[in-house]
C-alpha positions in Angstrom: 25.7 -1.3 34.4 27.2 -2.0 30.9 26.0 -1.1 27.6 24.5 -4.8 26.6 23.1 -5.1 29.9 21.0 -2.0 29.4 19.9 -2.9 26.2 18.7 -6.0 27.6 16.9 -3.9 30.3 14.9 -2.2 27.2 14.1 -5.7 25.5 11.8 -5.0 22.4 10.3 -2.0 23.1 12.8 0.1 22.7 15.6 0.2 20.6 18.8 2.0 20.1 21.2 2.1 17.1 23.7 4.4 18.4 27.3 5.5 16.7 29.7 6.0 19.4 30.7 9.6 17.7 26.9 10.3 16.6 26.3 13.9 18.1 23.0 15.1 19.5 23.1 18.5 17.9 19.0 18.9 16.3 19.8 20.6 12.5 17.2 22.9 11.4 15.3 20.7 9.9 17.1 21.0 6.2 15.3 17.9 4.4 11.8 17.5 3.6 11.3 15.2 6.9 8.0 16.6 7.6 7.1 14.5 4.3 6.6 10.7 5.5 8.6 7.8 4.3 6.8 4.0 4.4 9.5 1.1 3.5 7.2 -1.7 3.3 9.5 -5.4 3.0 8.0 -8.3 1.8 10.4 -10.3 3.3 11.6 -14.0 1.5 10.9 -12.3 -1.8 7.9 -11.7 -3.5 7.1 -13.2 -6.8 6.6 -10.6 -9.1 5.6 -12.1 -12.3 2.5 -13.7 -10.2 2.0 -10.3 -8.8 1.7 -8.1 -11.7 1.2 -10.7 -14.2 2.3 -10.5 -17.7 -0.8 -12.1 -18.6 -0.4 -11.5 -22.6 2.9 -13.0 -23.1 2.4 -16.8 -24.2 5.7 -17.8 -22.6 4.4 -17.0 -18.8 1.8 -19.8 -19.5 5.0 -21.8 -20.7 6.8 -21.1 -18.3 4.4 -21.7 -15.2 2.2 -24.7 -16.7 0.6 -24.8 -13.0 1.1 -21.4 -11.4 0.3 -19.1 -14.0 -2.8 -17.1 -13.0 -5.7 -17.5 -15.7 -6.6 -15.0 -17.6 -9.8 -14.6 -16.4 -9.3 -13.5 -12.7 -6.5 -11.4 -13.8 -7.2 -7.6 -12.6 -6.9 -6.0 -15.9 -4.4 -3.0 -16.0 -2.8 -2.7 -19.5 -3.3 -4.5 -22.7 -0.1 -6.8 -21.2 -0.2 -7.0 -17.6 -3.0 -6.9 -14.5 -3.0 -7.7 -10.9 -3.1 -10.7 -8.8 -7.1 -10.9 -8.0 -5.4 -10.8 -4.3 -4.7 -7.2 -5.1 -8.0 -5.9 -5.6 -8.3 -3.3 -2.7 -5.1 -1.7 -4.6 -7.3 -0.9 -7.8 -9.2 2.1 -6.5 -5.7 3.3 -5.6 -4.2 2.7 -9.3 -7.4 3.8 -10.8 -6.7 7.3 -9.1 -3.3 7.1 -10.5 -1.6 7.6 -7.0 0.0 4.0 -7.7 3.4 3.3 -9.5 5.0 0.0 -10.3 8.6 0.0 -11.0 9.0 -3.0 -13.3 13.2 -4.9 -13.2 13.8 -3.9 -9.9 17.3 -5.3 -9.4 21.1 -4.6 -9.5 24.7 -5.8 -11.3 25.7 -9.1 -10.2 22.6 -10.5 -8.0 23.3 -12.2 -5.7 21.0 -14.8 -4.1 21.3 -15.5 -0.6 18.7 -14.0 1.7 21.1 -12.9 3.8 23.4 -10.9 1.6 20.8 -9.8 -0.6 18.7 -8.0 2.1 21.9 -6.6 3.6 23.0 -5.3 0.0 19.5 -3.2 0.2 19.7 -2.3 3.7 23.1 -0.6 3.0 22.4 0.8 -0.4 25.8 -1.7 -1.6 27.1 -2.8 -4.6 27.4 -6.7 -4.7 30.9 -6.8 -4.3 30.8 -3.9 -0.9 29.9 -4.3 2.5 29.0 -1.6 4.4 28.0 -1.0 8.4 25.9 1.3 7.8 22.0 1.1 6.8 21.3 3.7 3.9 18.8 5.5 6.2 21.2 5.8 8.7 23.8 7.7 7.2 21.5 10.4 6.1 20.1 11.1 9.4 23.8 11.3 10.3 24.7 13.4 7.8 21.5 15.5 8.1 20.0 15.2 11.2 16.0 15.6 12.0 14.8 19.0 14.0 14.1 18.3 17.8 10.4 18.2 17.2 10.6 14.8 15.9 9.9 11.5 18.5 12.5 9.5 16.6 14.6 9.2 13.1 12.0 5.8 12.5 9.7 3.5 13.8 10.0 -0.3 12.6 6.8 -2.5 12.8 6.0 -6.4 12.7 9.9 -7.3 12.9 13.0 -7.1 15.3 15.4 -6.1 12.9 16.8 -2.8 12.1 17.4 -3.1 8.4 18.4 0.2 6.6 18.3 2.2 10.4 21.2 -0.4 11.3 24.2 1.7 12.7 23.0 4.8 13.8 20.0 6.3 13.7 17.2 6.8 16.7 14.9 4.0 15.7 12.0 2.8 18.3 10.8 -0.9 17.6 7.1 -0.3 18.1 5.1 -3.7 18.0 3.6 -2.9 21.0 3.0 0.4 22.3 1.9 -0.2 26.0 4.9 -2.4 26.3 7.5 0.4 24.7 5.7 2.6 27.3 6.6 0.8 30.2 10.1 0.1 28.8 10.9 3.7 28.3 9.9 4.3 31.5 12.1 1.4 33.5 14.6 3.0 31.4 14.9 6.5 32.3 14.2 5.2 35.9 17.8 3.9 36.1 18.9 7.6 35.4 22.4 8.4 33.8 23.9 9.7 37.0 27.2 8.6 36.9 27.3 6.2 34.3 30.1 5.6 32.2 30.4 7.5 28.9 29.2 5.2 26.7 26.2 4.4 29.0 25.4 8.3 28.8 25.5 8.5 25.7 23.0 5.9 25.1 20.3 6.9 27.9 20.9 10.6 26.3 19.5 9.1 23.0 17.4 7.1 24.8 15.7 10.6 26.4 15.5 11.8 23.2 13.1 8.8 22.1 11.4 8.6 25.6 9.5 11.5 24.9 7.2 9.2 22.2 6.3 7.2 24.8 4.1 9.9 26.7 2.0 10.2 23.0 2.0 6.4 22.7 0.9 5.1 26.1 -2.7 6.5 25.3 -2.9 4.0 22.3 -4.8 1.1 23.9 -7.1 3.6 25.7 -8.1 5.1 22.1 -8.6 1.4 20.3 -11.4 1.0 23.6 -13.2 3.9 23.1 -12.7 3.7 19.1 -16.9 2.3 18.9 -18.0 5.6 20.7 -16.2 7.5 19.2 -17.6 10.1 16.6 -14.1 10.6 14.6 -13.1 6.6 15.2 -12.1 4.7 11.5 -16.1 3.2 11.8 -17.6 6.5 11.9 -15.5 8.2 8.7 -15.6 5.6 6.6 -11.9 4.5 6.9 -11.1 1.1 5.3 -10.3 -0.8 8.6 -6.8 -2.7 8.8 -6.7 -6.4 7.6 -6.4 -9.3 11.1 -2.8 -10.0 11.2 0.9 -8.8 12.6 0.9 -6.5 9.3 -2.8 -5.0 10.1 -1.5 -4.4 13.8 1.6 -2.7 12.2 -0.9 -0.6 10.0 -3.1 0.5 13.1 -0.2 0.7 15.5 1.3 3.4 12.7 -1.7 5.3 12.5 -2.8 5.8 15.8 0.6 6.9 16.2 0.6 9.5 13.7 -2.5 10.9 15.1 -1.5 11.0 18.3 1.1 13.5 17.0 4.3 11.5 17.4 6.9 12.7 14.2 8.9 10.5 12.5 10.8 10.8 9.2 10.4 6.6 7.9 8.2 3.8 8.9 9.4 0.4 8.1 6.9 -2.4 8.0 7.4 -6.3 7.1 5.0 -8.5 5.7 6.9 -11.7 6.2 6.5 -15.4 4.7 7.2 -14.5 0.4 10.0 -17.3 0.2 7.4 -19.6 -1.7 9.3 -22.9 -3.0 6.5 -24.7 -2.6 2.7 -24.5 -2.4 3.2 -20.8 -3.8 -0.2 -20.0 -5.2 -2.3 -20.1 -1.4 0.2 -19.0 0.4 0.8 -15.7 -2.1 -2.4 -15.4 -2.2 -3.2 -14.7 1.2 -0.2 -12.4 1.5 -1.1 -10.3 -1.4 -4.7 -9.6 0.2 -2.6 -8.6 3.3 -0.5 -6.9 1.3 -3.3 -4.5 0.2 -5.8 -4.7 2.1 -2.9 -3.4 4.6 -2.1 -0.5 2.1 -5.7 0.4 1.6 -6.2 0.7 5.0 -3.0 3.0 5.3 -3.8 5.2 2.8 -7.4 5.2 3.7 -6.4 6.6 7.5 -4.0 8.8 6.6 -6.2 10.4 3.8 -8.5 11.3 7.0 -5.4 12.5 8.8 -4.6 14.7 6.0 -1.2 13.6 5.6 -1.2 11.3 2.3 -0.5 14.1 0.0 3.0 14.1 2.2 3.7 10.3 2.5 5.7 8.4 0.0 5.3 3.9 0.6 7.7 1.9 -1.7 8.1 -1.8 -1.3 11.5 -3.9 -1.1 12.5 -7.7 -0.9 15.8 -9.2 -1.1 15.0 -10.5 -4.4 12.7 -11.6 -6.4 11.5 -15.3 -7.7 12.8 -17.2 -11.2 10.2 -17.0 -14.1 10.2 -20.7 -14.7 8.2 -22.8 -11.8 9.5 -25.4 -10.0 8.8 -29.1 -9.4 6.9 -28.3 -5.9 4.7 -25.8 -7.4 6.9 -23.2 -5.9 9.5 -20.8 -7.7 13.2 -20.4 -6.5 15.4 -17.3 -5.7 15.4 -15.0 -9.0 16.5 -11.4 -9.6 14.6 -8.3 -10.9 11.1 -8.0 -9.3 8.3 -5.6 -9.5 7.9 -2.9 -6.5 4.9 -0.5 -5.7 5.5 3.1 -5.1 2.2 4.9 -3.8 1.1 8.5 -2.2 -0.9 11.5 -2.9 2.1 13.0 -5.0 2.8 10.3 -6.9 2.4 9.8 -10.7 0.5 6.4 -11.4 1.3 4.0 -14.2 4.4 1.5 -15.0 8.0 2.3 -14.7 11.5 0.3 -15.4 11.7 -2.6 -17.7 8.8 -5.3 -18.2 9.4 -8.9 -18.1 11.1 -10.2 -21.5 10.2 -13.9 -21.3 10.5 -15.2 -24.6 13.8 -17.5 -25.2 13.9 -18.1 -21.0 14.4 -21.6 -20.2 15.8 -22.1 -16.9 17.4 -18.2 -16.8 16.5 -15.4 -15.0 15.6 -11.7 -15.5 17.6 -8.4 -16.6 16.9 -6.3 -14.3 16.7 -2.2 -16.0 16.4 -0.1 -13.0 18.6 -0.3 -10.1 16.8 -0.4 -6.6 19.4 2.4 -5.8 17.2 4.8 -8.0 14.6 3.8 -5.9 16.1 5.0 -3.2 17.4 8.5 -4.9 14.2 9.0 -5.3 13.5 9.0 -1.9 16.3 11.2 -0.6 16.5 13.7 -3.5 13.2 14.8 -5.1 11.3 13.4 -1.8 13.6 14.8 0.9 15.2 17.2 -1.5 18.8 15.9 -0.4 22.0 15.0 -2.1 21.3 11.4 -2.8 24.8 10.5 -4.1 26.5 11.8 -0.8 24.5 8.2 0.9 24.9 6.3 -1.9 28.1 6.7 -2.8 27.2 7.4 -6.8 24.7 9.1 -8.6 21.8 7.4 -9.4 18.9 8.8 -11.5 15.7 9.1 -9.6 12.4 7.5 -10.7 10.2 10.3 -12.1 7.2 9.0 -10.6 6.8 12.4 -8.2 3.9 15.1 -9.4 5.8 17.4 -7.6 
């Protein structure tokens, strides 16, 4: 049995991103894993300007003579910019100031292709660099997680690896039952005799096997959810939104209170590449969006753990200021990106949207998703951010602590 073969054998329940020289040797735990990370992507890239909406500059009006939001359903949140009334089951979150948003999200030299954008922020790049290796995945290489975690990461509501990609123990969990089973058929085959490469994988694949046994109870737990005197009904928990990215939600925290550890959960909320129609179809996402956070937050306030989880969004990119002529808006540069948790310090960050003298142009972006990312690693993880990213780049200080 060869390696592709196997992996076929494991299908979408389970999978692998292994180096060939990746060792299996558990560290003692030397980051701050036990504190959770939530990437959330809005994948196709989310207009920001329609999301937090510069609402008391006269040239977004100009600029978007169909789009623009009207003042009067705009959620208020400075004296320049509020929310996308889609957003509303984010205010009590920024009203408790455990919501940042990091305005000019961007980098030198955008470019925009879907493609190479997304893969520039999977692998923490410069525009001009391509790398193998996802960001996340070469510090769990260079700082492996203790043996009491499940996996390095879980990825939800997509098939991709993103910033896990080339080398870290990452379990594709859109459906538990099914990664059950899969995990199972897996270590079924035994590694006997297999080849080297072959052992090496269903090593790592023992490692992650052992989340199965806390996840197969899942679907048993959603049944019994209605009798049950600690179920989300009975506290008072915000319940998820219908939808892949609700699922995602639920799958996540019925797997964090089953006890399964992980260092980063990645969820995608898919369907942002608006050129046309843009105002339902963001719409609907953005109530997603939060209604999906509010949920998360909600669940894992219950659970005790939101003073130790950190969720920051990402896209590829973000959208141009001026409209286009399907009532849509095109590939663009520096967006706007949510940072939330118990230990964050609410309020805007970055660079707000200059819009006056922009014709057809785009945005400067002022903070570099890379700082973004530091922030993550060092004062999050407390880890030497520059030894991943290959340069030094000056956290956010949106952390209390």
């Amino acid at each position: 049995m060869q390696r592709r073969e196997f992996l076929q054998v494991l299908g979408a329940g389970l999978t692998l991103a292994v180096l060939p020289e990746l060792t299996l040797a558990y560290s003692a735990d030397p980051a701050h894993y036990g504190r959770l990370l939530v990437l959330v992507e809005l994948k196709g890239g989310n207009d920001g300007l329609n999301t937090v909406i510069p609402y008391a500059s006269p040239d977004y009006a100009r600029l978007r003579p169909s789009l623009a939001i009207a003042r009067d359903q705009v959620l208020t949140l400075s004296e320049r910019a509020g929310f996308h009334p889609s957003l509303s089951a984010l205010m009590p979150m920024w009203q408790d100031g455990e919501l940042a948003l990091v305005e000019g999200v961007g980098y030198p030299e955008p470019n925009l292709s879907h493609f190479r954008s997304i893969e520039i922020w999977d692998t923490a790049s410069a525009s001009d660099q391509v790398l193998q290796t996802g960001w996340l995945s070469r510090q769990f290489r260079r700082a492996p997680l203790s043996g009491q975690f499940a996996a390095d990461g879980v990825v939800l509501a997509s098939q991709t690896l993103g910033p896990f990609e080339g080398g870290a123990r990452v379990v594709v969990l859109n459906d538990p039952a099914a990664f059950a089973r899969e995990a199972k058929l897996a270590s079924d085959m035994g590694s006997g005799n297999a080849p080297g490469a072959l052992a090496h994988i269903l090593k790592v694949e023992g490692d992650i096997r052992h989340a199965a046994e806390g996840l197969a109870g899942n679907g048993m737990a959603a049944m019994t959810a209605k009798r049950d005197p600690n179920s989300a009904e009975a506290q008072g928990k915000i319940p998820p939104p219908p939808g892949a990215f609700g699922k995602a939600i639920k799958t996540l925290t019925d797997t964090l209170a089953r006890g399964s550890q992980v260092a980063v959960a990645r969820l995608t909320l898919t369907g942002f590449d608006t050129h046309g129609g843009q105002l339902a179809t963001q719409g609907r996402l953005l109530k997603e969006l939060a209604e999906g956070l509010a949920s998360l937050r909600s669940s894992l306030q219950a659970q005790g753990r939101w003073q130790d989880t950190l969720v920051m969004s990402y896209a590829e990119f973000g959208r141009r200021p001026r409209q286009n002529g399907n009532n849509g808006t095109d590939h663009g540069t520096a967006n706007v990106h949510f940072v939330a948790g118990g230990q964050v310090k609410g309020g805007f960050y970055g660079k707000a949207p200059e819009l006056a003298g922009i014709s057809d142009g785009n945005l400067d972006y002022g903070v570099d998703f890379r700082q973004l990312y530091a922030t993550a690693l060092g004062p999050w993880w407390g880890q030497d951010a520059a030894a991943v990213l290959g340069g030094r780049f000056a956290p956010v200080p949106l952390l209390r602590a």
